[in-house]
C-alpha positions as CSV (number, residue, x, y, z in Angstrom):
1,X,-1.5,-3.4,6.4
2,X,0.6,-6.1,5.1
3,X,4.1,-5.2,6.2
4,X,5.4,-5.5,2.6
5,X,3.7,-3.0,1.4
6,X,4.5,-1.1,3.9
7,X,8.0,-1.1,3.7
8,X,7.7,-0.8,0.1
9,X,6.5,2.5,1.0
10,X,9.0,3.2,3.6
11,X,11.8,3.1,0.9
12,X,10.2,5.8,-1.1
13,X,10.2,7.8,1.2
14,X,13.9,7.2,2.8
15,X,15.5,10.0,1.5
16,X,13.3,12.2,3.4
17,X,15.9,14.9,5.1
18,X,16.0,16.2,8.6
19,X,14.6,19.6,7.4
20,X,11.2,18.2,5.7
21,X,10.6,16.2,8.9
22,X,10.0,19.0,10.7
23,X,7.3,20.4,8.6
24,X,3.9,20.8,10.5
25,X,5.1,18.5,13.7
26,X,5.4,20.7,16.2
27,X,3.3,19.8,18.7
28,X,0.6,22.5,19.9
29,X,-0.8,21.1,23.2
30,X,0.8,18.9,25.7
31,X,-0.1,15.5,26.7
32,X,-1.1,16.6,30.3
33,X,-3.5,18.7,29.1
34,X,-5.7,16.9,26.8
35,X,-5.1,13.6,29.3
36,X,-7.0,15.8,32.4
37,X,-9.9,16.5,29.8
38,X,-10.0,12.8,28.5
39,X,-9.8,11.4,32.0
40,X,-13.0,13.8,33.0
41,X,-15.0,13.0,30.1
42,X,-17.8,10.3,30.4
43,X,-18.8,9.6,27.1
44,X,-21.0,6.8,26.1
45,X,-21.6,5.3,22.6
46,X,-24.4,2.8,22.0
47,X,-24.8,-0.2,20.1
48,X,-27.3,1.9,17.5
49,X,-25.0,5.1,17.4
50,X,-21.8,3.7,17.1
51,X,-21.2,3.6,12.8
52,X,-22.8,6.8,13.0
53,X,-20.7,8.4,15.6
54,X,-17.1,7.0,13.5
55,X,-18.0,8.0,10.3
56,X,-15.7,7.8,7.7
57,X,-12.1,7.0,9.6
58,X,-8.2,7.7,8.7
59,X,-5.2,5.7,9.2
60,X,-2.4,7.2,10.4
61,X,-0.1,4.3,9.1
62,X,3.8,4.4,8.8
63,X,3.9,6.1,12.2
64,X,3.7,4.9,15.4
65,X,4.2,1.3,14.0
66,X,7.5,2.1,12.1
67,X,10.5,0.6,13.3
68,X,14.4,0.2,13.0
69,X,15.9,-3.5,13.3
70,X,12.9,-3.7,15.7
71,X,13.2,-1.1,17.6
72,X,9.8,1.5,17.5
73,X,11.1,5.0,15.8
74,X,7.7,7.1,14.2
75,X,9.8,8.6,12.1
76,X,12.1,5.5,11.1
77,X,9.7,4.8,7.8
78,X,10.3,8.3,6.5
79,X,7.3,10.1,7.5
80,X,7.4,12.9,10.1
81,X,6.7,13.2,13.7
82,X,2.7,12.6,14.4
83,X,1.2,16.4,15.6
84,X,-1.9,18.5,16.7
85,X,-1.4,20.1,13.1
86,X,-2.3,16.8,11.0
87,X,-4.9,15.6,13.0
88,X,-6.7,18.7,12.9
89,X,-6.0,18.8,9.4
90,X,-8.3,15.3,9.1
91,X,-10.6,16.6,11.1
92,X,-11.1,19.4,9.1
93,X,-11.3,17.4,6.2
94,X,-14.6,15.5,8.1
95,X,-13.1,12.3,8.9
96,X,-14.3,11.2,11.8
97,X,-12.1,8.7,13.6
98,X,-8.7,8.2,13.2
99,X,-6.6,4.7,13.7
100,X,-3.5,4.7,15.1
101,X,-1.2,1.7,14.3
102,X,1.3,1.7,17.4
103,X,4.2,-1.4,17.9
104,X,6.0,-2.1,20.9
105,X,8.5,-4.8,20.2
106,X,11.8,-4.0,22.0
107,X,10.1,-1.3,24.3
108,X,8.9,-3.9,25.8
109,X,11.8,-5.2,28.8
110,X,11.5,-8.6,29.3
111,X,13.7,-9.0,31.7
112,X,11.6,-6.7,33.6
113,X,8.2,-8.4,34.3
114,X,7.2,-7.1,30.3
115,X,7.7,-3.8,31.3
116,X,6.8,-1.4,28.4
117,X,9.2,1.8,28.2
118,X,7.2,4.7,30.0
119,X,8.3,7.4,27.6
120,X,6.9,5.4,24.5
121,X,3.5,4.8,26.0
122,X,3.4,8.3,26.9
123,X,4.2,9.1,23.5
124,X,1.1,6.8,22.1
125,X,-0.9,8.5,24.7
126,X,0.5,12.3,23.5
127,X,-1.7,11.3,20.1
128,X,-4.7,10.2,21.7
129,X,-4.7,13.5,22.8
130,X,-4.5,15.2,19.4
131,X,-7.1,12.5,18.5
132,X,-9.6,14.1,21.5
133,X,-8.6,17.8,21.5
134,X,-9.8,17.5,17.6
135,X,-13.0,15.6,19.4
136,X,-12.2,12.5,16.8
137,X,-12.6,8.8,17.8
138,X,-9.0,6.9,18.3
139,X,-8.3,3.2,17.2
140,X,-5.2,1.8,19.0
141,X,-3.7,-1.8,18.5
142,X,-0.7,-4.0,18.8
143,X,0.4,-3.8,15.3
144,X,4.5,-5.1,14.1
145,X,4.7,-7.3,17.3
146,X,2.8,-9.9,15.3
147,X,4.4,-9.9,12.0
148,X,6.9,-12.9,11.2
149,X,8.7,-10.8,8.5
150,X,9.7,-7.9,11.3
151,X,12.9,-8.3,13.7
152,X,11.7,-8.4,17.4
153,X,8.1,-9.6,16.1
154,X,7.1,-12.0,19.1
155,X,3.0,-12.3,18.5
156,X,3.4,-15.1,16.4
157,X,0.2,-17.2,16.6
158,X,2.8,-19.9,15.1
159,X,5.6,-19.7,17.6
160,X,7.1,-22.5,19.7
161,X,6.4,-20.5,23.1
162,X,3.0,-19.9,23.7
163,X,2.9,-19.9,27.2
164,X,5.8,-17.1,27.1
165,X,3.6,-15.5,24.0
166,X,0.5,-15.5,25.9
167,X,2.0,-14.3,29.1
168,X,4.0,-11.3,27.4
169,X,0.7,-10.1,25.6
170,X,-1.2,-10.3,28.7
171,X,1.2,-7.7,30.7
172,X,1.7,-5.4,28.0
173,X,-2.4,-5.0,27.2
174,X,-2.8,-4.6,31.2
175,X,-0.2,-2.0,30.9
176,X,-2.0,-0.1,28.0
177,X,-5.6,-0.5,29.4
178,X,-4.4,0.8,32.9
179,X,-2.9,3.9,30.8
180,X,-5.8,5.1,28.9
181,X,-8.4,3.8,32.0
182,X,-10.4,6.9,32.4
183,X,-10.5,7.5,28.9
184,X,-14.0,7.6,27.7
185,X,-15.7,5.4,24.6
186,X,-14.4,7.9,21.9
187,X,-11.2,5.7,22.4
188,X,-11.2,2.0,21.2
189,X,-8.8,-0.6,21.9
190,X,-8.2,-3.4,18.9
191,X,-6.3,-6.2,19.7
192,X,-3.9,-7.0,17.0
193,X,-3.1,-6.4,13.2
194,X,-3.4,-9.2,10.4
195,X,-2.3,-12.0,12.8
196,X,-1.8,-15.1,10.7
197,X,1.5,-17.1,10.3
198,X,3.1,-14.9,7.5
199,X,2.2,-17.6,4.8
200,X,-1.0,-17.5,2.5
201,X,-3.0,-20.4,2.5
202,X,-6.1,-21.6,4.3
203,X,-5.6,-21.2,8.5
204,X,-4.0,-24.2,10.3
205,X,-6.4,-24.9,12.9
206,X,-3.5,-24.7,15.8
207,X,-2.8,-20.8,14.4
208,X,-6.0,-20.1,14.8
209,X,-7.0,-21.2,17.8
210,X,-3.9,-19.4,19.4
211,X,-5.1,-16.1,17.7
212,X,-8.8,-16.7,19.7
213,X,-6.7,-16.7,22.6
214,X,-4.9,-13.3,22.0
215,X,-8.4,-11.9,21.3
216,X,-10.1,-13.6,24.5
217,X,-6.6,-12.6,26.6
218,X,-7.3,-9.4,25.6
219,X,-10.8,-8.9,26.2
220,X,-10.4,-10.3,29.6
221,X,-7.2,-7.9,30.4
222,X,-8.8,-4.9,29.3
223,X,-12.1,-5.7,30.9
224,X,-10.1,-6.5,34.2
225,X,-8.3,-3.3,34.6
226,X,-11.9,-1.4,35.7
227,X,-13.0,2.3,35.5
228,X,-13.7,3.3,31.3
229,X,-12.2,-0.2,30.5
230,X,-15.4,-2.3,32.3
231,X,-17.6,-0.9,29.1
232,X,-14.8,0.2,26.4
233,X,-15.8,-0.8,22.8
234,X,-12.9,-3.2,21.8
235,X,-11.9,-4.6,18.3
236,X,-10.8,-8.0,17.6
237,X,-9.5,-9.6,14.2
238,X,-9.8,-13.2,12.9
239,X,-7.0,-14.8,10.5
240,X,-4.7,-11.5,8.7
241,X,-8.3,-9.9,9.1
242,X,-9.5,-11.4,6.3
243,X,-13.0,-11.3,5.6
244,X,-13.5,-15.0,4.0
245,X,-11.5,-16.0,6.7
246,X,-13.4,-14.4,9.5
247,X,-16.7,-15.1,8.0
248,X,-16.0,-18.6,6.6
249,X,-15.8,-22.0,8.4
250,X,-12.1,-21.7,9.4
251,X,-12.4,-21.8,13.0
252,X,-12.9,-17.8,14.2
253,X,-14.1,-17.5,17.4
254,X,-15.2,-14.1,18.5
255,X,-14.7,-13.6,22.8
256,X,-16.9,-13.6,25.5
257,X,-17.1,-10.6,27.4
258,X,-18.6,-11.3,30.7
259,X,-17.4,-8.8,32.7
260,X,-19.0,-5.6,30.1
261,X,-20.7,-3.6,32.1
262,X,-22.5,-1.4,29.2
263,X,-25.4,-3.7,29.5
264,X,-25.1,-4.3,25.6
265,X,-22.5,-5.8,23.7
266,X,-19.1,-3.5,23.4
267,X,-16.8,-5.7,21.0
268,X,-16.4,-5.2,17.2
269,X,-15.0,-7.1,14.5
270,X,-11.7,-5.6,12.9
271,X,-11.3,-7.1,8.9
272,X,-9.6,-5.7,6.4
273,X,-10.4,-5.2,2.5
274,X,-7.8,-4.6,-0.5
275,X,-9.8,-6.7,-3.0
276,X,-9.0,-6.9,-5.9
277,X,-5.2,-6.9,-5.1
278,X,-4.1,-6.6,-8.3
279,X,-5.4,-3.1,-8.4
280,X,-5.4,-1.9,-5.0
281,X,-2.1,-2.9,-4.3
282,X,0.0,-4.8,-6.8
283,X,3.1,-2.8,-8.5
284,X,4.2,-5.5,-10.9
285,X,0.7,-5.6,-13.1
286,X,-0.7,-2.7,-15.1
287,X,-4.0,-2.7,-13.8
288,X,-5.2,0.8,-13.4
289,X,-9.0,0.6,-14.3
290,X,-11.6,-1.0,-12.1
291,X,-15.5,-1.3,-12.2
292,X,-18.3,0.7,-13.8
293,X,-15.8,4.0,-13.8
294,X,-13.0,1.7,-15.2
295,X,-15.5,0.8,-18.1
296,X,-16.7,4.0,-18.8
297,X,-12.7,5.2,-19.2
298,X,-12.5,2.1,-21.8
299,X,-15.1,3.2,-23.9
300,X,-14.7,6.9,-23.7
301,X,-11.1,7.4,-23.6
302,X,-10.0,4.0,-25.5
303,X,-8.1,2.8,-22.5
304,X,-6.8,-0.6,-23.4
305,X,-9.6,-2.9,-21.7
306,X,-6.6,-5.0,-20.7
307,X,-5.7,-2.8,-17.7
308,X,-8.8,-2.9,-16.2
309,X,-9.9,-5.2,-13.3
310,X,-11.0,-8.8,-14.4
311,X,-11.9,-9.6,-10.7
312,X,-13.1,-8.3,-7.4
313,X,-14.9,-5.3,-9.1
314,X,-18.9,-3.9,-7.4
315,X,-20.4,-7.4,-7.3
316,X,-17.7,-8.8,-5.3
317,X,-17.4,-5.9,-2.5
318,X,-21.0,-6.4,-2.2
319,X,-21.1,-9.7,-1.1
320,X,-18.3,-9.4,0.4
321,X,-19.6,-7.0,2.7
322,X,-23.1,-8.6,3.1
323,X,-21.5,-11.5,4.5
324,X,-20.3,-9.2,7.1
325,X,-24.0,-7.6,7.3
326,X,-25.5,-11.2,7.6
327,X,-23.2,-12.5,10.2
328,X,-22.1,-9.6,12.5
329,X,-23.8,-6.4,11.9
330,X,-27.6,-7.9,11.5
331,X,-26.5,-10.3,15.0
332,X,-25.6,-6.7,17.0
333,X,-22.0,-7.2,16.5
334,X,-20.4,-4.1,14.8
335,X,-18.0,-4.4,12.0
336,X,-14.9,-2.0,11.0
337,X,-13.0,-1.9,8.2
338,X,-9.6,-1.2,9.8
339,X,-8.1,-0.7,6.5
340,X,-9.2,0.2,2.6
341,X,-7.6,2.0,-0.4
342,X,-5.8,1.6,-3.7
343,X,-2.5,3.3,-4.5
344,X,-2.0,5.5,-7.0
345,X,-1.6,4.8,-10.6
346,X,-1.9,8.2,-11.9
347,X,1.6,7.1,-13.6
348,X,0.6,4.0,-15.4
349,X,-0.7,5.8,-18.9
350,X,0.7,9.5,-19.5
351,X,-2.7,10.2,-21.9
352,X,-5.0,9.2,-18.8
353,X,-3.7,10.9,-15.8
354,X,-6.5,12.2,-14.6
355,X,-8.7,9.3,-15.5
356,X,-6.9,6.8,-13.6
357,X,-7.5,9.6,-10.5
358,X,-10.8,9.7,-10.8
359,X,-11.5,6.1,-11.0
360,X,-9.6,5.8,-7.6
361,X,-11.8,7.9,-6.3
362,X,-14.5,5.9,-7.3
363,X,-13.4,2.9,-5.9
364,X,-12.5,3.9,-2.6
365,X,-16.4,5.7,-2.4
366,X,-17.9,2.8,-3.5
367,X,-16.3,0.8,-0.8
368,X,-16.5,3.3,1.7
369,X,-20.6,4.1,0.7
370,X,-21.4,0.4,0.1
371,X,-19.7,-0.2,4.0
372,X,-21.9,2.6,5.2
373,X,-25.0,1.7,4.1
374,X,-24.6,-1.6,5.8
375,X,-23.9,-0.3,9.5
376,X,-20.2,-1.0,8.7
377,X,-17.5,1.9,9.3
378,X,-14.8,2.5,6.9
379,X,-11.3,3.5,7.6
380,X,-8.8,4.2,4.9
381,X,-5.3,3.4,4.7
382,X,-3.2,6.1,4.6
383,X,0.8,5.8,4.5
384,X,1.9,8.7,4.4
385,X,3.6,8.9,1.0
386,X,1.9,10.6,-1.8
387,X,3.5,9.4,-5.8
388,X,3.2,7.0,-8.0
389,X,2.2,3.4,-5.5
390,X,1.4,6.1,-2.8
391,X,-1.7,5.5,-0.3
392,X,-1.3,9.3,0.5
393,X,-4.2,11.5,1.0
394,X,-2.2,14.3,3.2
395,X,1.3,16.3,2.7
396,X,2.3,15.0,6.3
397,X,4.9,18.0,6.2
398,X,2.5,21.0,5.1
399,X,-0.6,18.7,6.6
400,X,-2.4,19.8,3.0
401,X,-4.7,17.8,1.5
402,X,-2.8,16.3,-1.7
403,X,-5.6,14.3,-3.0
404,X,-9.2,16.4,-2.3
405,X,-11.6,14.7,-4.2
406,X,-10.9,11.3,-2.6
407,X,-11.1,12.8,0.6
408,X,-14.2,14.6,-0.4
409,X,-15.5,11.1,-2.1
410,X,-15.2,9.1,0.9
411,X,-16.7,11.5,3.6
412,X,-20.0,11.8,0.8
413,X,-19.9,8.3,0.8
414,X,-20.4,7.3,4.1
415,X,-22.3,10.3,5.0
416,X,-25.0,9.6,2.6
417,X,-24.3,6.0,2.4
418,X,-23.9,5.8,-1.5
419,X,-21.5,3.8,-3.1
420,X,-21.9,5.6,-6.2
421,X,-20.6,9.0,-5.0
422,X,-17.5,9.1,-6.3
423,X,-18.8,8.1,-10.1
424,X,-19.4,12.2,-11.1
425,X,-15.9,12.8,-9.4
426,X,-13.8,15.5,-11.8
427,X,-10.2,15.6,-11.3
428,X,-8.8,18.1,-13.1
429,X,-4.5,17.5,-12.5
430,X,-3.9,14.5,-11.6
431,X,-0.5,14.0,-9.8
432,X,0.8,11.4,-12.5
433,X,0.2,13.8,-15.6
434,X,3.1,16.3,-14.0
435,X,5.6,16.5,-15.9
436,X,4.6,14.3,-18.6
437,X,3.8,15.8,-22.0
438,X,3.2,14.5,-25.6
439,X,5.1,17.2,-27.0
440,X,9.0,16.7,-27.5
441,X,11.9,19.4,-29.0
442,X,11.9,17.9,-31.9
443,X,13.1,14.4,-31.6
444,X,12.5,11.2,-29.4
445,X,14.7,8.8,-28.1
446,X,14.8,5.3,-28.0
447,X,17.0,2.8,-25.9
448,X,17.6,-0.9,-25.8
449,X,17.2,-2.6,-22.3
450,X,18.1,-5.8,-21.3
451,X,18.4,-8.4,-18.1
452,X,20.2,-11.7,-18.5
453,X,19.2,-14.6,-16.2
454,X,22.8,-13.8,-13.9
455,X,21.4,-10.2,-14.1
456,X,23.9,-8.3,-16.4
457,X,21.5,-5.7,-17.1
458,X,20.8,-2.3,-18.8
459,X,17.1,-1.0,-16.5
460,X,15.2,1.4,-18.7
461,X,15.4,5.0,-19.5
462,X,13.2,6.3,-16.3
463,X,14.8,3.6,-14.0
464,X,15.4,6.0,-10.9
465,X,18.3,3.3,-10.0
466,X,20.3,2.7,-13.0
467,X,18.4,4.2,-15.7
468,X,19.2,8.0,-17.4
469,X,19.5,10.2,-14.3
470,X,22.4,7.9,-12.6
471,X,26.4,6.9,-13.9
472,X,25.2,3.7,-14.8
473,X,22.5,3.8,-17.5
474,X,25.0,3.6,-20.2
475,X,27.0,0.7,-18.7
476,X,25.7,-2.7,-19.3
477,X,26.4,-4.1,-15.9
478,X,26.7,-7.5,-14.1
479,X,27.4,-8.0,-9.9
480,X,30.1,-9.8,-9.3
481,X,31.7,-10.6,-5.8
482,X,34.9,-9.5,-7.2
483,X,36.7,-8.6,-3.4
484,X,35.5,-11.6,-1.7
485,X,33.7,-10.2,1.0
486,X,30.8,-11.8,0.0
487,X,28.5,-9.1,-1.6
488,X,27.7,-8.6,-5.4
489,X,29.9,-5.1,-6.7
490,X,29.1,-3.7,-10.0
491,X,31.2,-4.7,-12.3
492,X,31.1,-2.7,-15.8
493,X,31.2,-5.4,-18.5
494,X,32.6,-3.0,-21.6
495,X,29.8,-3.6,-23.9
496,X,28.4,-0.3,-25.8
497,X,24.9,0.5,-26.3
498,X,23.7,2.0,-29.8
499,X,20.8,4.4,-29.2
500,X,18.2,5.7,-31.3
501,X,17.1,9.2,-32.1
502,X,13.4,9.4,-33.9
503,X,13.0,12.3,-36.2
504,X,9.8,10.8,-38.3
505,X,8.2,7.5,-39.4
506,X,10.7,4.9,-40.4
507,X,13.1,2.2,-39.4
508,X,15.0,2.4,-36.4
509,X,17.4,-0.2,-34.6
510,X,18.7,-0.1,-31.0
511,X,22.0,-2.4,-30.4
512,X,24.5,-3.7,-27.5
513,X,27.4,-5.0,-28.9
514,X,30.9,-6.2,-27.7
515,X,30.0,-8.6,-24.9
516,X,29.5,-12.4,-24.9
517,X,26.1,-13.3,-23.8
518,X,26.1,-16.8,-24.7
519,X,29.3,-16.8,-22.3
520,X,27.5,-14.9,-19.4
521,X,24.6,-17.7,-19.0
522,X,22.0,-19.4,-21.1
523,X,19.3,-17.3,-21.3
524,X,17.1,-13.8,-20.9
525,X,15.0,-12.8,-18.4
526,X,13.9,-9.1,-20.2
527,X,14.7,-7.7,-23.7
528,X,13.0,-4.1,-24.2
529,X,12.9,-1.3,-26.0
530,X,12.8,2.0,-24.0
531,X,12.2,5.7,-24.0
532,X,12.0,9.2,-22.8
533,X,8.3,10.2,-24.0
534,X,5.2,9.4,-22.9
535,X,3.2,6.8,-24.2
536,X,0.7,7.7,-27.0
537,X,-1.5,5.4,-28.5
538,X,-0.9,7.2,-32.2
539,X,2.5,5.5,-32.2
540,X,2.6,1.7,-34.2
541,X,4.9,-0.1,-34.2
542,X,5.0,-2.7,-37.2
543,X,8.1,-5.2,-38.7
544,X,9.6,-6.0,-35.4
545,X,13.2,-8.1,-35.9
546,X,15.4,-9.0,-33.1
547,X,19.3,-10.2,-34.4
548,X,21.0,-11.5,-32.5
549,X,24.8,-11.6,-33.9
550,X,23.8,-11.7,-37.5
551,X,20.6,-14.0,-37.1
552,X,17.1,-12.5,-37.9
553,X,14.1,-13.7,-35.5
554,X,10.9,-11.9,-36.4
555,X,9.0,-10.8,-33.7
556,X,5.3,-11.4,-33.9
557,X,3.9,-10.3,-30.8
558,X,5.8,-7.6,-29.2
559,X,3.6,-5.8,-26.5
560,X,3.7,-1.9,-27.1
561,X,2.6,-0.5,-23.6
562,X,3.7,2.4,-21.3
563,X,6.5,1.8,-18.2
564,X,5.7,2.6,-14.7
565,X,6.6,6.2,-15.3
566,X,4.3,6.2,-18.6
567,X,6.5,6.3,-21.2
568,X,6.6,5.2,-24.4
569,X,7.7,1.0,-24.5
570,X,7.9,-1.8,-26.1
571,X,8.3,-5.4,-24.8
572,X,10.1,-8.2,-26.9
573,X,10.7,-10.7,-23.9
574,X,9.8,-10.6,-20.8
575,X,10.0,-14.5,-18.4
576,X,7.6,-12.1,-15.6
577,X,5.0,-11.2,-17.9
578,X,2.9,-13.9,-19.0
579,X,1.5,-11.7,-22.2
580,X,4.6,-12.5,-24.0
581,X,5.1,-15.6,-25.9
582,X,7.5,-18.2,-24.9
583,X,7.8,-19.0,-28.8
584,X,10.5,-16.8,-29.5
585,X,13.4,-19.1,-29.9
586,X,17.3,-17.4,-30.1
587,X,20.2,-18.3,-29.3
588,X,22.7,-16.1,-26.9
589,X,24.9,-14.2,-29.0
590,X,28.7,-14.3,-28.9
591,X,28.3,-10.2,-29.6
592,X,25.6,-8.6,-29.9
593,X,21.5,-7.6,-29.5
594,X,19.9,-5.7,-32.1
595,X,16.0,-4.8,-32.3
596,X,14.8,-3.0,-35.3
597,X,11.2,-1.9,-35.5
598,X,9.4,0.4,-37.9
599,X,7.4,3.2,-36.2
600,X,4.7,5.3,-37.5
601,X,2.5,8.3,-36.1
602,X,5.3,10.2,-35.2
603,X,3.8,13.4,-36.5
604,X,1.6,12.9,-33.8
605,X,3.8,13.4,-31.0
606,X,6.9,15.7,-32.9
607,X,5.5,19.2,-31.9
């Protein structure tokens, strides 16, 4: 996966302590013993039983591929120690092949002919092991070395050096090839991860042609280094694995492999699927509902039809995937979908919870299914952490299942090759409906929130930075480099907020006052109102007025919505949303915000 995303995850999970790490990581066999029984084995897949031998497949991302200012650490991303424990755990669970993600970058000495360190690769090979003793299929790769965006990352199909590029990937695949050898076909070798030049656009042809070369330098290495490797199935990737990219006229080139001595063809095509992005993967947008199941939740359980998908939805996975059919799979070329999934959004409307769950579940059947029944093996992405954004399917640290009926969907799917598996799915506590209630003590809160263009700002009520829970929430604040040293401090600006408590229908205003705006810069980037209930569609809100100073501006199109965390919200002006109007016209106050809005249907959320 996109690195991005990755570390987005990686910071969720960074207050992970010592103790939790441990969890279920204790290792229960050792590396010697499972490499005598891999090196015996003799195994053979064919061309016609391969898709059916890897099933359903299970990333085990944010691992082996995590890393500290470049340097590998499995554990650096917040997620435990790999073990016996969670691989038999997805076993169990009937996944059939699991993909590890492993990065090299500073293990590799190369000072020292590209020597990679010894205890590392004998680390990667210690969960090959777990991978065989659970008799699953293992995916390795080269995965961070090739990202622009990660310190130490040297695979850089745009770099200045390729000679140095090409001769450093060359001596660290022979290294890896001559370490798993004797290994038998349940083990697959894949090149590289989303190789591309770290900017999105169409391929330059120069990129491209240098990432053919990694893929052909790679078949030729592996190939070269004898025993297993003569006949070992190997994956390859075009452009950031993209399928239009791969499939389109952009300039892939898929290897020769002369030297295989299966007497059928042994290399597969790696791409990767996360359309549509907005749902899959995107934090910032609020969509939450997607295809046929994201319909059905419109019409039966009034979700607003704004937050479902407007692209990429069963139409567009099928073609997608045919294109894959039509120009690998149908041409004896297998396909693998290294990576799949949508994160959850559980939290994205507090009345829906379970919902939102169940149309995830949907989705990743359909594309898992739809992938099956076209020869092509599907391999979720999972990153270890479970929440709200989450790609979790396990508890890493108990090595539970935390989200069974995808798990269930997805094996279904590809078993019985149906896309529409997951479309009866029944989730009956979804995780984004703990702790979230409509019923309140007796009162609700509401709280301004603001963000000027120098960001002097007040984040909202459920803000786990500087909202309720932290010293801050009740400070408007501004970063200043006030010592000198070059980095913004906060900086408490003495402005007071005025709050409001909601006992019934009426008229309520929410204030901060005592600070001057029109001194601090010339403009807003957010104006909200916040809160510390859930959402509930019951609640309108009518006669919206912002003051600022004394001046009344009517506000005609305030968006009334739910935060991230579900609650209750409503948006006067926001520059990153494109919803709200740009015709509000104000000018900064010398004093003071107000916004006073009438609110009705409280009786349906006082219990």
């Amino acid at each position: 996966m996109n690195i991005r995303s990755k570390l987005a995850a990686a910071l969720c999970t960074a207050a992970v302590t010592a103790s939790a790490l441990s969890g279920c990581s204790a290792k229960s066999s050792s590396s010697s013993e499972a490499g005598e029984s891999a090196s015996d084995a003799s195994a053979v897949i064919s061309l016609a039983d391969l898709a059916p031998e890897l099933g359903a497949g299970w990333n085990y991302g944010n691992t082996l591929e995590a890393n500290s200012g470049g340097t590998p650490n499995e554990t650096a991303w917040g997620n435990p120690a790999a073990s016996q424990e969670m691989i038999n755990a997805v076993a169990a669970a009937g996944f059939k092949t699991v993909r590890v993600p492993v990065s090299y970058l500073s293990k590799i000495d190369d000072s020292n002919g590209y020597k990679v360190d010894e205890a590392w690769l004998d680390r990667v090979q210690e969960v090959v092991d777990y991978c065989y003793n659970a008799d699953l299929n293992v995916i390795i790769n080269v995965h961070g070395d090739g990202y622009n965006s990660i310190n130490g990352g040297w695979l850089l199909c745009n770099g200045d050096d390729q000679d140095y590029i090409k001769e450093k990937y060359e001596a660290l695949w022979k290294q890896i090839a001559e370490k798993f050898a004797s290994y038998d076909e349940h083990l697959i070798f894949e090149s590289m991860n989303e190789e591309f030049d770290g900017e999105y656009h169409d391929p330059i042809k120069e990129y491209y042609q240098n990432i053919n070369d990694y893929n052909q330098i790679f078949v030729d290495t592996v190939r070269a280094s004898g025993d297993n490797n003569s006949h070992r199935w190997l994956m390859v990737p075009g452009w950031n694995t993209d399928i239009n990219y791969t499939c389109g006229d952009y300039g892939f080139e898929l290897p020769t492999d002369s030297a295989n001595t299966a007497g059928e063809g042994r290399i597969i095509l790696s791409v990767h699927c996360y359309d549509p992005w907005d749902y899959c993967g995107e934090e910032k947008k609020k969509t939450f509902l997607w295809g046929e199941k994201g319909q059905e939740i419109v019409e039966v359980n009034k979700a607003n039809p704004k937050n479902k998908a407007t692209w990429g939805e069963e139409d567009h996975i099928e073609t997608q995937l045919d294109k894959l059919k039509t120009q690998f799979v149908d041409k004896g070329i297998p396909v693998v979908i290294g990576e799949y999934g949508c994160i959850d959004k559980t939290f994205a409307n507090s009345g829906i919870p379970n919902q939102i769950a169940e149309n995830r579940a949907y989705y990743d059947g359909f594309m898992a299914g739809s992938a099956a029944a076209r020869g092509i093996t599907p391999v979720y992405w999972d990153n270890g952490y479970n929440g709200q954004y989450g790609f979790g399917l396990f508890d890493r640290n108990s090595c539970e299942q935390t989200q069974p009926e995808i798990i269930s969907t997805i094996v279904k799917a590809v078993a019985d090759k149906d896309p529409k598996a997951g479309l009866g799915t029944s989730v009956s506590s979804a995780s984004g409906s703990e702790g979230s209630s409509t019923e309140s003590n007796g009162s609700l809160n509401a709280y301004i929130g603001i963000q000027t263009k120098v960001y002097t700002f007040r984040n909202a009520w459920s803000d786990g930075a500087y909202g309720a829970s932290t010293e801050w929430f009740n400070t408007l604040i501004r970063w200043e480099d006030q010592d000198g040293d070059g980095k913004d401090d906060i900086v408490d600006t003495g402005a007071k907020f005025s709050d409001a408590a909601i006992t019934g229908d009426g008229t309520y205003s929410v204030e901060v006052s005592g600070y001057d705006f029109s001194a601090d810069c010339d403009g807003l980037n957010m104006l909200f109102v916040s809160t510390d209930f859930p959402y509930n569609s019951a609640l309108k809100v009518t006669d919206v007025t912002l003051y600022t100073d004394d001046t009344a501006v009517p506000v005609r199109n305030p968006i009334v919505t739910e935060d991230s965390s579900g609650n209750f919200y409503i948006e006067i002006y926001n520059i990153y949303n494109e919803e709200v109007s740009s015709s509000l016209q104000f000018d900064m106050p010398k004093d003071s915000f107000k916004i006073e809005f009438k609110l009705e249907g409280t009786d349906k959320v006082l219990k």
